[in-house]
C-alpha positions as CSV (number, residue, x, y, z in Angstrom):
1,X,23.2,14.7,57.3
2,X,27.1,14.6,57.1
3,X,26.4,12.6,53.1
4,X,24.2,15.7,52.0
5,X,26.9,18.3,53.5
6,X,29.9,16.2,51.9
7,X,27.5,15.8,48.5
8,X,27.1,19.6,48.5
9,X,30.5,20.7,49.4
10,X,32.4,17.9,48.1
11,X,35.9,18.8,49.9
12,X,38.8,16.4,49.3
13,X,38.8,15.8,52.8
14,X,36.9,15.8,55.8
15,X,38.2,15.8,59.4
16,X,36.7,14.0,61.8
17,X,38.1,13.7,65.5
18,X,38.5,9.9,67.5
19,X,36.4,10.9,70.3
20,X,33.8,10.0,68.1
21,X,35.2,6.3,67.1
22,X,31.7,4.9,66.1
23,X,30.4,7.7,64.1
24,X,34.2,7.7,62.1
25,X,34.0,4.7,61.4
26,X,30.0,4.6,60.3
27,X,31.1,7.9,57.9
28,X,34.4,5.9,56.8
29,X,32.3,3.2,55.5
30,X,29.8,5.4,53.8
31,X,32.1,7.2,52.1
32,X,33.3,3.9,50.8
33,X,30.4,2.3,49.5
34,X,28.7,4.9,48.1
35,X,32.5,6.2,46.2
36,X,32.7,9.8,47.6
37,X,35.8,11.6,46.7
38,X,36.1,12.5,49.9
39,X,39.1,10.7,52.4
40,X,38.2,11.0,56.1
41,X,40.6,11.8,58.2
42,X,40.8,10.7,61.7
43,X,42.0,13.3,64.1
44,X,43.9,12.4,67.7
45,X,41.6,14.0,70.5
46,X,43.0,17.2,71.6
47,X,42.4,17.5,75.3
48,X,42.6,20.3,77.5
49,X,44.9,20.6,80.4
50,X,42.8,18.7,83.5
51,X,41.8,16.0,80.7
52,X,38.6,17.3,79.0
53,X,38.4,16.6,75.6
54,X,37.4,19.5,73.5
55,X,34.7,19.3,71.4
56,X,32.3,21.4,70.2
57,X,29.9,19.6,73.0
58,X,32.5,20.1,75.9
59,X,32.0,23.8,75.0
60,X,28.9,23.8,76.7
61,X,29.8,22.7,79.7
62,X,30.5,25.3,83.1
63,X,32.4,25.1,86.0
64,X,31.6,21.7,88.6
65,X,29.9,20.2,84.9
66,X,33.5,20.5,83.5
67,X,35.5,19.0,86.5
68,X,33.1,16.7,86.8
69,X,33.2,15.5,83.1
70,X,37.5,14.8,83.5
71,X,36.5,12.0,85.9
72,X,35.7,9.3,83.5
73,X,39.2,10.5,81.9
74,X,40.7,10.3,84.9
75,X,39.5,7.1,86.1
76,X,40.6,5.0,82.8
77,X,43.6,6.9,83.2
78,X,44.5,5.0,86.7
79,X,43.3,1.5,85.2
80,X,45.5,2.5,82.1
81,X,48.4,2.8,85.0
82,X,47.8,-0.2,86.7
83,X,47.5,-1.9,83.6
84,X,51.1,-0.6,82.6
85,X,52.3,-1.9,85.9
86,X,51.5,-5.0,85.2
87,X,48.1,-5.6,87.1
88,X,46.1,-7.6,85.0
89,X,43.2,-8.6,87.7
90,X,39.9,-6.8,86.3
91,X,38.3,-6.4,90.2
92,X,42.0,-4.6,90.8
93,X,41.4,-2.1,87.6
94,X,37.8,-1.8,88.8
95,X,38.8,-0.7,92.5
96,X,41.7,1.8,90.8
97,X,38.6,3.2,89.0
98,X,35.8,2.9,91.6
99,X,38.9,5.0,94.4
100,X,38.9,7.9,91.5
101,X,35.4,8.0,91.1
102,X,34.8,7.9,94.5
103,X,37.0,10.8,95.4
104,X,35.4,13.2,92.3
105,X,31.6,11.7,93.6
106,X,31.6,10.0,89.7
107,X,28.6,8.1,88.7
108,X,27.2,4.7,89.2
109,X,28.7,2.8,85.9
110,X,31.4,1.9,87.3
111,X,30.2,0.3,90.3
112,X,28.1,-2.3,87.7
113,X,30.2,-4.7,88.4
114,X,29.4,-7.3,85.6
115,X,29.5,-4.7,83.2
116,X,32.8,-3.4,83.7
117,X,34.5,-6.8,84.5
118,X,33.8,-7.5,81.3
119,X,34.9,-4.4,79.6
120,X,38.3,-4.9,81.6
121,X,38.7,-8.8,81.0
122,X,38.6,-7.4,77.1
123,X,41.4,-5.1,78.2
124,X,43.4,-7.2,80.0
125,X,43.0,-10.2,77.9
């Protein structure tokens, strides 16, 4: 879909935003191989006061949906703290994460323990 738009239109540039790394990156390469005169630019997410990025998806969210979509933010925002202070023990960044999602009722990914010990040994190196 976004090769026929940017075959059709065929702008000089085409913004994309970083919330959406993998697809950049997929459209990046595209645009590469197949020699489109188009650059693609990667755009900083833009984030709303309590942490909610916006995006055109976010838009559809309402009230307890939107606080309860910041919580993910908010949790890699305390292991990004602990992290800063030094910690570099991935059960410590998981408990840091696990006390914000348990405050905010968050969901059950974070409490997979394998799963996130190895996202945070990645981190943590």
């Amino acid at each position: 879909m976004v090769l026929k738009l940017l075959e059709i239109v065929q702008p000089h540039f085409a913004y994309f935003g970083r919330k959406d790394a993998q697809q950049v990156r997929i459209v990046q390469q595209m645009a590469r191989d197949l020699n489109l005169d188009t650059e693609i630019v990667v755009c900083p997410i833009v984030r709303e006061a309590h942490g909610l990025a916006m995006s055109s998806r976010n838009a559809y969210l309402h009230g307890e949906e939107r606080k309860a979509a910041t919580v993910l933010y908010r949790a890699l925002r305390a292991a990004e703290g602990e992290i800063a202070a030094g910690v570099r023990d991935s059960l410590e960044l998981q408990r840091a994460m696990q006390k914000v999602w348990r405050v905010n009722r968050g969901c059950a990914w974070i409490t997979r323990r394998s799963w996130m010990r190895r996202r945070l040994s990645r981190w943590c190196g």
